[in-house]
C-alpha positions as CSV (number, residue, x, y, z in Angstrom):
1,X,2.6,23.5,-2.8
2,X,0.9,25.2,-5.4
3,X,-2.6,24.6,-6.8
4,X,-1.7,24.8,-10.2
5,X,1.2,22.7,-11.8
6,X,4.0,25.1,-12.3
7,X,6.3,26.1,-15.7
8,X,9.0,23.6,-14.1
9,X,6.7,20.6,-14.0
10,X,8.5,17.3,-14.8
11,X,9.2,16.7,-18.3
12,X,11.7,13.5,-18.4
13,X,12.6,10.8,-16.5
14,X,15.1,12.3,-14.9
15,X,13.1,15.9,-13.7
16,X,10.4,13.3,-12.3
17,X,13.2,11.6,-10.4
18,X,14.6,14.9,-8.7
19,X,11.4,16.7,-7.9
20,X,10.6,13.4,-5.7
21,X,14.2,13.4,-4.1
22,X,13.8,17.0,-3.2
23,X,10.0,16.9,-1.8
24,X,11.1,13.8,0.4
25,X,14.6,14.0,0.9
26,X,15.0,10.3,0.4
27,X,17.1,9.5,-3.0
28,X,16.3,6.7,-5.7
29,X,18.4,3.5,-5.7
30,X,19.5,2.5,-9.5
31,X,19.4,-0.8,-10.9
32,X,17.0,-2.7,-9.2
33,X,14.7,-5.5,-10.6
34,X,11.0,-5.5,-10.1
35,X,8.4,-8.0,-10.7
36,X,4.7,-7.0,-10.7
37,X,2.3,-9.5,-8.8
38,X,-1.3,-9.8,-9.3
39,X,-3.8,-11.0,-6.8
40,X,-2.9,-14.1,-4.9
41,X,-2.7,-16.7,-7.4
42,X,1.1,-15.2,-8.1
43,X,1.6,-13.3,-4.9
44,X,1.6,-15.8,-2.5
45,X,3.4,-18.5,-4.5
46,X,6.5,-15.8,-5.1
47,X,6.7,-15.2,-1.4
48,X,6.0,-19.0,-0.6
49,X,8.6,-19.7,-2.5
50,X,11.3,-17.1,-1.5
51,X,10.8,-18.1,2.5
52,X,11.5,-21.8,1.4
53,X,14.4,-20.9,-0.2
54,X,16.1,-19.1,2.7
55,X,19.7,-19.4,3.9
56,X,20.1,-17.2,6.4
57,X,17.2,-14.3,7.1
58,X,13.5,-14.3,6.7
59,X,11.9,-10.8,8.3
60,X,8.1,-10.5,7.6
61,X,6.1,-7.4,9.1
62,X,1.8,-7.4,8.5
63,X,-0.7,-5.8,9.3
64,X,-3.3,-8.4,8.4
65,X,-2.6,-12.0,9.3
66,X,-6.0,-13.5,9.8
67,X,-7.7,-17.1,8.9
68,X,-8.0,-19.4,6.5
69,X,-5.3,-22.2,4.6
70,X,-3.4,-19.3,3.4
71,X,-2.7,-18.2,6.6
72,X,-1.3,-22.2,7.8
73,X,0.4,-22.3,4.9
74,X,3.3,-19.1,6.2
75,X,2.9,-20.4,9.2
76,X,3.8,-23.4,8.0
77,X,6.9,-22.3,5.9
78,X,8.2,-19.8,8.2
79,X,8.1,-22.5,11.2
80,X,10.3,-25.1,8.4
81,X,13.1,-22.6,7.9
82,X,13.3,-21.7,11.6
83,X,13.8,-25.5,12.7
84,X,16.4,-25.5,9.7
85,X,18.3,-22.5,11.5
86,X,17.4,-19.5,9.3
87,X,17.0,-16.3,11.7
88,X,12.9,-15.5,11.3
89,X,11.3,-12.9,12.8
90,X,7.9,-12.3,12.3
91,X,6.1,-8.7,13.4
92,X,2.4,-8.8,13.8
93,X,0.4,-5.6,14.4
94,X,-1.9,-6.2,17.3
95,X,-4.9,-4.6,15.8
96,X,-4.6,-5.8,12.4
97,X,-3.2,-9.7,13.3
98,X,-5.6,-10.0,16.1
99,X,-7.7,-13.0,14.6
100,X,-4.7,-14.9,14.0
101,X,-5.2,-18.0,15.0
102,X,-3.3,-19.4,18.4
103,X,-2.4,-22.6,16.3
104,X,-0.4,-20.9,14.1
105,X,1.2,-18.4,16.8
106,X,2.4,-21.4,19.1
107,X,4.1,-23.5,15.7
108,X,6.0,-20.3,14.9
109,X,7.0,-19.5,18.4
110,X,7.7,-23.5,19.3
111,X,10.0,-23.5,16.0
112,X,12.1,-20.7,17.0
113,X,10.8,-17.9,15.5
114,X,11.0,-14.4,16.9
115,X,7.6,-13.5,17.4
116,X,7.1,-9.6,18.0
117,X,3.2,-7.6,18.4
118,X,3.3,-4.0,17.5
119,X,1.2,-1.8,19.9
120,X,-0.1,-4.4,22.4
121,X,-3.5,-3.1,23.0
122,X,-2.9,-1.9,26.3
123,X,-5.2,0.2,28.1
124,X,-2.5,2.7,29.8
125,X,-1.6,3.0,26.2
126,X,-4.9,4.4,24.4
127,X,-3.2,7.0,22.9
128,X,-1.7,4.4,20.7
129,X,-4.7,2.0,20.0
130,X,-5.7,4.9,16.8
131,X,-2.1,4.7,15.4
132,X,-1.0,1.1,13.9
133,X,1.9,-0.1,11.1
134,X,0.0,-0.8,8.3
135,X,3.0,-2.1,6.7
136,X,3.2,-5.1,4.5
137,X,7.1,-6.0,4.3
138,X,8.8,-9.4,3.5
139,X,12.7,-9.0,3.4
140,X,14.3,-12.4,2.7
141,X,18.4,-13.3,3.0
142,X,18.9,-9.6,2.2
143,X,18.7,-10.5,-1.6
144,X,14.8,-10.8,-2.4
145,X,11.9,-8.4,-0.7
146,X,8.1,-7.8,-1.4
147,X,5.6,-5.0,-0.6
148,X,2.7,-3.8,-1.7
149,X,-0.8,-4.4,0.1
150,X,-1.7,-8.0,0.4
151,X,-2.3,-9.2,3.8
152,X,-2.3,-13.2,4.6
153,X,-5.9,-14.6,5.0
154,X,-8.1,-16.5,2.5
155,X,-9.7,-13.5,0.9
156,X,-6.9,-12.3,-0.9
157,X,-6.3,-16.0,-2.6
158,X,-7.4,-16.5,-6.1
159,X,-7.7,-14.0,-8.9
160,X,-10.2,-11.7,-8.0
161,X,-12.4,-13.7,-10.2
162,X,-15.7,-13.7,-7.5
163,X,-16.3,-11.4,-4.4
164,X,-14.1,-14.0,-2.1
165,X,-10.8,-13.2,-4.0
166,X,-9.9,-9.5,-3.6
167,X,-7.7,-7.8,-5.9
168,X,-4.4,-6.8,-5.4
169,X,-1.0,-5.8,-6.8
170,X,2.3,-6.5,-4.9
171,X,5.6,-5.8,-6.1
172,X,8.5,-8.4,-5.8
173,X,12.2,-6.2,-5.6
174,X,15.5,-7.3,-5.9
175,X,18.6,-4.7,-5.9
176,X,19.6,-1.6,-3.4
177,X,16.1,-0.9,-2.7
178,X,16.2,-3.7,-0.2
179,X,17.6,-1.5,2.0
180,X,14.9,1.1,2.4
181,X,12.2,-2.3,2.8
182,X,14.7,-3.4,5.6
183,X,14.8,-0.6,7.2
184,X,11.4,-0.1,7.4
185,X,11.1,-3.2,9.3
186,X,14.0,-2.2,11.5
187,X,12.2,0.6,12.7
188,X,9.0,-1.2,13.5
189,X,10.6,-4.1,15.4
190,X,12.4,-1.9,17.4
191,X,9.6,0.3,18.4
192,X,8.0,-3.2,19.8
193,X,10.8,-3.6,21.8
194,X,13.2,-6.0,20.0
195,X,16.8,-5.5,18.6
196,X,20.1,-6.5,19.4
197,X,23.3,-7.3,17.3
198,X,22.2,-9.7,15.0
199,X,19.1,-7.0,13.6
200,X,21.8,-4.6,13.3
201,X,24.3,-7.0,11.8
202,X,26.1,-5.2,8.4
203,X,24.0,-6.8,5.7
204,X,25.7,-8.0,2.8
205,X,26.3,-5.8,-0.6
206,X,23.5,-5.7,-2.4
207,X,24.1,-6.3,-6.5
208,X,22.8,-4.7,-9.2
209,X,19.7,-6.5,-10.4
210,X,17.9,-4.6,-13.0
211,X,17.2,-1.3,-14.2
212,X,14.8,0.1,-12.5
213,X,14.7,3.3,-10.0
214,X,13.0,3.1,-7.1
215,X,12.8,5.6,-4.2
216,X,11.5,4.0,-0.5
217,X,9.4,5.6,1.7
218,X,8.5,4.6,5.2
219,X,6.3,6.9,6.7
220,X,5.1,7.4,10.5
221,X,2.3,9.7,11.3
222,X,3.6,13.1,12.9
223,X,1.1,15.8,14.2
224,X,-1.6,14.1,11.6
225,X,0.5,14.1,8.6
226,X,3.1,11.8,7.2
227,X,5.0,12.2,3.8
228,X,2.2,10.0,2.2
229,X,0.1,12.9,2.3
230,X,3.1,14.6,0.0
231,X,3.4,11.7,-2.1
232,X,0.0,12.1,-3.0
233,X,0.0,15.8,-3.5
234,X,2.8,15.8,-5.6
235,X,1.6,13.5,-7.9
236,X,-1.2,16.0,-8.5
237,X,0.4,18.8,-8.8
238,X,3.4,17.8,-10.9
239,X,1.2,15.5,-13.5
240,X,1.2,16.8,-17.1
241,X,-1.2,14.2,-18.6
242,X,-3.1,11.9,-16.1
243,X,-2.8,10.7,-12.9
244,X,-4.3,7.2,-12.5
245,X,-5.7,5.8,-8.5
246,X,-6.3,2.9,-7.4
247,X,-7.1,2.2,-4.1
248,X,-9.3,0.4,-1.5
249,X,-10.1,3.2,0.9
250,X,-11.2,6.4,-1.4
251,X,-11.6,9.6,1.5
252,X,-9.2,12.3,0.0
253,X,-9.1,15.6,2.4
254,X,-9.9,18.9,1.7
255,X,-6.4,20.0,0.5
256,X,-6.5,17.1,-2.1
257,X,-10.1,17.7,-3.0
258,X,-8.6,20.9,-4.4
259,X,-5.3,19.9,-6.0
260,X,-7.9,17.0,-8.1
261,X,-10.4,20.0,-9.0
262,X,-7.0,21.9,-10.1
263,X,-5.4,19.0,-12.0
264,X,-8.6,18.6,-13.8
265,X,-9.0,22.3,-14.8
266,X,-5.3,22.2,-16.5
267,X,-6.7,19.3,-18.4
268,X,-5.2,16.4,-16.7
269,X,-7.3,13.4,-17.1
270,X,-7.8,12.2,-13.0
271,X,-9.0,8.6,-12.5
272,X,-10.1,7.0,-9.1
273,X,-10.4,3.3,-9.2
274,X,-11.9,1.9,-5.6
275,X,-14.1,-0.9,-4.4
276,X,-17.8,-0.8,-5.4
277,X,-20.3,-3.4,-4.2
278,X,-17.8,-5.4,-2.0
279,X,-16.5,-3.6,0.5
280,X,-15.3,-4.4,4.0
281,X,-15.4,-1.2,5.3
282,X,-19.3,0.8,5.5
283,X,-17.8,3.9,6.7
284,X,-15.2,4.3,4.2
285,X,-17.9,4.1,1.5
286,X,-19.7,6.1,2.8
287,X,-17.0,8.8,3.2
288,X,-16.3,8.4,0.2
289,X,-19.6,8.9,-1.4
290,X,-19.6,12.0,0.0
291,X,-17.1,13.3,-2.4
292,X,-18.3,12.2,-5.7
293,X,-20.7,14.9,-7.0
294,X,-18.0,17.7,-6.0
295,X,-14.9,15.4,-8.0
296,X,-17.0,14.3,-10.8
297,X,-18.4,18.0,-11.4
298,X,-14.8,18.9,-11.8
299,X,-14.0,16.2,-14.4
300,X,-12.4,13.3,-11.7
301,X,-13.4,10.2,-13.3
302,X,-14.7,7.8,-10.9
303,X,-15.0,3.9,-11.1
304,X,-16.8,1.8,-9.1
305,X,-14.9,-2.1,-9.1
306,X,-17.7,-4.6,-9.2
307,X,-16.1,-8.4,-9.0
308,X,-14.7,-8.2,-5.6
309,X,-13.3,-6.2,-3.3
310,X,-10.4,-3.3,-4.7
311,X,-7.6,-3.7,-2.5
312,X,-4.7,-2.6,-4.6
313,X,-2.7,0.8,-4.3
314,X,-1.1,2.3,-7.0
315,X,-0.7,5.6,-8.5
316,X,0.3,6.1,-12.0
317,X,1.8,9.7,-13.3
318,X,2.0,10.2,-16.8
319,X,3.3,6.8,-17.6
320,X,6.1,7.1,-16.4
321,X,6.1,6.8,-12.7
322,X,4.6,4.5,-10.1
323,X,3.9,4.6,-6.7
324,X,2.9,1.7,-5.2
325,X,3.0,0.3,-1.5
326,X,0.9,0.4,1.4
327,X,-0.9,3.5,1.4
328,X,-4.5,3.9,0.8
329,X,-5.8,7.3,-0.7
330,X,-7.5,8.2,2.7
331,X,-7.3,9.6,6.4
332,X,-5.5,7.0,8.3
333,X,-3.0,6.5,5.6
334,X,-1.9,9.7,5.4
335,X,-2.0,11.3,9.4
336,X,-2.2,7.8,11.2
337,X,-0.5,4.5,10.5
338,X,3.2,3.8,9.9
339,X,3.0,2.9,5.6
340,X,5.7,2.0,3.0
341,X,5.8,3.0,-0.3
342,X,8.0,2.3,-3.3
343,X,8.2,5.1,-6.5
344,X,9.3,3.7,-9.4
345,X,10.3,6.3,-12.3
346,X,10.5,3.9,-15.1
347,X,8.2,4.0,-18.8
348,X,7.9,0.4,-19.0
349,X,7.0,-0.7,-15.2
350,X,3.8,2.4,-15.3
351,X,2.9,1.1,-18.9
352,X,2.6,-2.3,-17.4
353,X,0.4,-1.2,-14.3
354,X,-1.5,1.4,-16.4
355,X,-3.0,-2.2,-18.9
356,X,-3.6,-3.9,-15.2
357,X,-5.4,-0.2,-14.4
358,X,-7.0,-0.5,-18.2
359,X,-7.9,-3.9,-17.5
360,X,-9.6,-3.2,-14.2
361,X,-11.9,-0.5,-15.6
362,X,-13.9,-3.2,-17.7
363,X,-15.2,-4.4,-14.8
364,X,-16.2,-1.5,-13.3
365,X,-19.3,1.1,-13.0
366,X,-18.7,4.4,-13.9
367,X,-20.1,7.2,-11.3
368,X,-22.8,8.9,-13.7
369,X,-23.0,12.9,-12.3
370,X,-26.5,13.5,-13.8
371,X,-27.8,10.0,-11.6
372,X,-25.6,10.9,-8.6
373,X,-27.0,14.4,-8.2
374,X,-30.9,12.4,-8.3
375,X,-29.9,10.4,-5.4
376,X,-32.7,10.4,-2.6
377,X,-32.5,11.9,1.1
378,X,-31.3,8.5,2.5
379,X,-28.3,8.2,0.7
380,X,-27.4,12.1,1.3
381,X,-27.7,11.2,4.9
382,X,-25.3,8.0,4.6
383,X,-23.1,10.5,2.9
384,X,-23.1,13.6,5.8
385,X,-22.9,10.7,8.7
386,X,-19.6,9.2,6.7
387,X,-18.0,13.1,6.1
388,X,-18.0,13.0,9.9
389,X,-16.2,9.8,10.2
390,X,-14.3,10.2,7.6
391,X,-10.9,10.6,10.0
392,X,-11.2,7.1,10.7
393,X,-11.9,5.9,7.9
């Protein structure tokens, strides 16, 4: 992939549409119907309510299921329409779902729900322990599915209104793209040893629900790389205008270093949106402090978030595509954990998340280059000690 965008570069809806397909070899599904959630005060009610409402299916795949009434609450619901005789299965990742509480493990299993752990942590396993499904995946009666990058503990309720309510976007789907969410599941559960006829059962036909396009991708780290690594590049390289990231682990690699310093240099306005004061990872930070003074000296416009933590994951071409999902702009996303993300090529949907992205930036600090470069020799050492981590971060 080239540097530099090339003379073909997308100029409609449809060119956008085709140079994904042919990157990925995974085609768009028409007429699907997609609802943009914001931070937990409408994220969790929308699932909440879809799991009560089941007939027939509920499977949920996290990577985070930690503590907190949020978390009683699925357990809760998901326990309810298992004693009612709706098929649940529930995958947990064992790294990420590790501080779930017994409680809630023992109603779900005591209810009837398939319980599953991805990647026991065992210790003839270690090769493993590094590689996790960061996943987020709720498919429900085959008709209704979310994704995106909430995980189920208290700090993603509220409205990212103070640092104990992160901020997130999640997208609710209903249409063919079901299939690519279900599938991604499918893979997962039977990787932690489950299947059998009823998770291959024929689902039914899925209707026509809107008119939105939407390609799914679920990637699984290979040899250190995965197709969100292409995802990502491709938006840089194929953007005519601006590319637009959110995301709450900022550690680009090398390659995408150069593809931002190259977008720039055509004149493609390149925004990074990631946490600022609250963040629950040090070495990520630090990682990605290391990169500022070489992005913003090439233009890359980076923003700080300063209510809360920045959790959300979305990339925005253009307006008019989006990508969002699981994926973080960093290391593990891209040559370590299993991810799902969903492209949307449609005007209206990456206006809607480019206001959300507008809206975001008011409460934000802007990474000033002249201050940066005046930073002392303590935060220059917090920045070489996090380019050295910055594979796990």
């Amino acid at each position: 992939m080239n540097d530099s965008a090339s003379a073909d570069a997308p100029r409609s809806a449809h060119d956008y549409r085709r140079t994904f397909e042919a990157a990925l070899g995974v085609p768009f599904t028409d007429d699907n119907a997609v609802d943009v959630l914001v931070n937990g005060d409408r994220i969790f009610p929308a699932m909440l309510e879809a799991i009560s409402q089941a007939r027939d299916t509920i499977e949920f795949l996290t990577f985070i299921y930690w503590q907190g009434p949020i978390a009683e609450r699925f357990g809760e619901a998901l326990a309810a329409r298992a004693r009612e005789g709706v098929a649940v299965r529930v995958l947990l990742d064992s790294f990420g779902a590790q501080w779930m509480p017994d409680s809630v493990v023992e109603q779900l299993t005591e209810a009837g729900v398939e319980v599953a752990w991805f990647r026991p942590k065992a210790r003839w396993r270690i090769w493993q322990i590094d590689n996790r499904t960061h996943r987020k995946i709720l498919v429900v009666d085959d008709e209704v599915g979310f994704t995106g990058g909430v995980g189920i503990a208290a700090e993603w309720e509220g409205d990212a209104r103070t640092p104990d309510e992160w901020r997130e976007t999640h997208f609710r789907i209903r249409g063919p793209a079901l299939d690519g969410l279900r599938a991604a599941f499918v893979s997962n559960w039977v990787e932690a040893g489950r299947g059998g006829e009823p998770l291959f059962r024929p689902t039914r036909q899925v209707e026509a629900a809107g008119g939105v396009a939407l390609q799914v991708v679920r990637t699984s780290a290979a040899v250190a790389y995965s197709d969100v690594s292409t995802i990502f590049r491709l938006a840089l390289v194929i953007a005519t205008q601006r590319v637009r990231i959110a995301t709450g682990y900022f550690v680009p690699d090398e390659r995408l270093m150069r593809l931002m310093e190259a977008a720039c240099a055509r004149g493609v306005a390149v925004d990074v949106l990631m946490p600022g004061p609250h963040n629950d990872s040090r070495v990520a930070t630090m990682a990605a402090e290391a990169t500022f003074e070489r992005l913003a000296a090439a233009g890359v416009a980076l923003y700080r978030y300063q209510p809360t933590m920045m959790h959300a994951k979305t990339v925005l071409i253009d307006d008019m595509v989006a990508v969002v999902g699981s994926a973080n702009f960093n290391h593990r996303s891209m040559g370590k954990d299993d991810e799902i993300v969903v492209t949307a090529v449609n005007a209206d949907m990456a206006q809607r998340l480019s206001a959300d992205y507008d809206d975001d930036l008011k409460r934000t600090e802007r990474i000033d280059l002249e201050n940066w470069r005046r930073r002392g020799p303590w935060q220059r050492l917090r920045e070489w000690a996090g380019s050295r981590l910055a594979s796990q971060a």
